[in-house]
C-alpha positions, 0 to 999 in steps of 0.5 A, a space after each residue: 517523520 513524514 512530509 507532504 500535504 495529502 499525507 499528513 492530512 489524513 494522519 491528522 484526520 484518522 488519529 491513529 498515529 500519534 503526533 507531536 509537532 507539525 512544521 508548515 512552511 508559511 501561513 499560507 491557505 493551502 496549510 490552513 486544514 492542517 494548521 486547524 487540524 493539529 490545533 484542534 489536536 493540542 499538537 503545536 504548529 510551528 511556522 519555519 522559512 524552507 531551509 529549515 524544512 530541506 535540512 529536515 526531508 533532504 529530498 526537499 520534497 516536502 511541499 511546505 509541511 512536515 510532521 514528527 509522527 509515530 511509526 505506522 503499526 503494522 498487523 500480525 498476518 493471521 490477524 489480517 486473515 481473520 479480519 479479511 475473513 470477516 468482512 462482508 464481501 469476499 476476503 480480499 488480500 494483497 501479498 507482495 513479493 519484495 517490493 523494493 522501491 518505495 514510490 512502487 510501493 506507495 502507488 500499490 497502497 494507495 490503489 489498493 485502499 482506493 480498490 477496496 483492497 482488506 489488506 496488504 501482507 509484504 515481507 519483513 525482510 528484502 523489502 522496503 519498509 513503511 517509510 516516510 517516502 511510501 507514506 508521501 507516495 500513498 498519498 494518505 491510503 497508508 493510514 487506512 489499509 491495514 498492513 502486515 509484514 510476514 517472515 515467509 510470503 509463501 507460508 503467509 500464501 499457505 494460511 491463505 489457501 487453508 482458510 478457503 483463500 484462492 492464491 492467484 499470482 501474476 506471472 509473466 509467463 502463465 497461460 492464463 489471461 488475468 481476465 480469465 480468472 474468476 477474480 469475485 470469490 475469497 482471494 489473494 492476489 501475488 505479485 513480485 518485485 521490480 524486474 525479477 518477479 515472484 520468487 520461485 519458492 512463493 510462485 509454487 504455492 499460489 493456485 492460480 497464474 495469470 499475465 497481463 497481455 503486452 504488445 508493444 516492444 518493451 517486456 513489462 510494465 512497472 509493477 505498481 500499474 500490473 497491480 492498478 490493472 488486476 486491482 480494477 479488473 476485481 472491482 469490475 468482475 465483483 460489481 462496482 456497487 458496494 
């Protein structure tokens, strides 16, 4: 089941999750392009008062529409290698080291599928899933980006650099400057979870290290905007021009 407008919008728009029933709260405009959307689909709409929909997403943050959906499909790691490795502009991939909490981790989807970003590989366990709340966080980006979970984030950073993929982590406390780095070549970009970082097992392996420089009094910055930064960072050193 997911919920929100911008989310279940572009399930309907892509087609590439199966969808059995929607729910919108009334007949109202702003439910209109998904009402034609789902019809067009032969998926049946049904109009519900909003006690049912909070007894459906207890959060009540639904914003008048639900969707029973399928399960988002992930890919196999070396699948998500190979096909970065197609693309025309230098392999550009994501891992994430343990991303726990799921708005964090719907904010990096959608940036990174805003940025360009070929794919994201996060771990099977000790990490948040592909929930309904990262769905809704993604704000649509979540149907688009190609996702892969990995039993073993360092092995997945190993298969990178063997395939000519330079392994780049942000570390806290790394000499280098994200800036510094030479971001336009085949890359993979490391980050960790909230408050404790990359573990020490995955950091080892990464190639490269940089930090974002802070000068205020508070010590980092939420993980989701250290990836906005970095993911821009690529965009600007690679050419703003597809």
């Amino acid at each position: 089941m997911v919920y929100g407008l911008h989310v279940l919008r572009e399930i309907l728009r892509s087609r590439r999750r199966p969808v059995s029933r929607v729910y919108v709260l009334r007949r109202h405009h702003q439910f209109r392009e998904i009402v034609q959307l789902a019809r067009t689909q032969g998926i049946p709409v049904y109009v519900e008062p909003s006690e049912r929909l909070d007894r459906m997403v207890p959060n009540g943050r639904h914003q008048g529409v639900v969707g029973v959906v399928a399960h988002k499909d992930t890919v196999n790691e070396d699948d998500l290698l190979e096909a970065a490795l197609r693309e025309p502009r230098p392999a550009w991939l994501v891992a994430l080291d343990g991303i726990e909490d799921p708005q964090n981790l719907g904010a990096i989807l959608r940036t990174g599928e805003a940025a360009g970003v070929h794919g994201v590989c996060i771990p099977d366990r000790r990490s948040v899933g592909l929930t309904a709340t990262v769905a809704k966080a993604s704000a649509g980006a979540l149907e688009y980006l190609p996702i892969a979970r990995s039993s073993n984030i360092g092995k997945f950073v190993l298969k990178c650099e063997a395939a000519g993929i330079t392994s780049i982590a942000l570390d806290p406390a790394a000499s280098t400057l994200y800036t510094q780095i030479d971001f336009r070549g085949p890359i993979v970009l490391v980050f960790g979870r909230e408050g404790t970082g990359i573990r020490p097992g995955v950091l080892s392996k990464c190639t490269e290290r940089a930090r974002i420089p802070l000068f205020g009094k508070v010590a980092s910055l939420n993980v989701s905007v250290a990836v906005a930064v970095v993911l821009y960072e690529v965009v600007r050193q690679r050419g703003e021009a597809r």
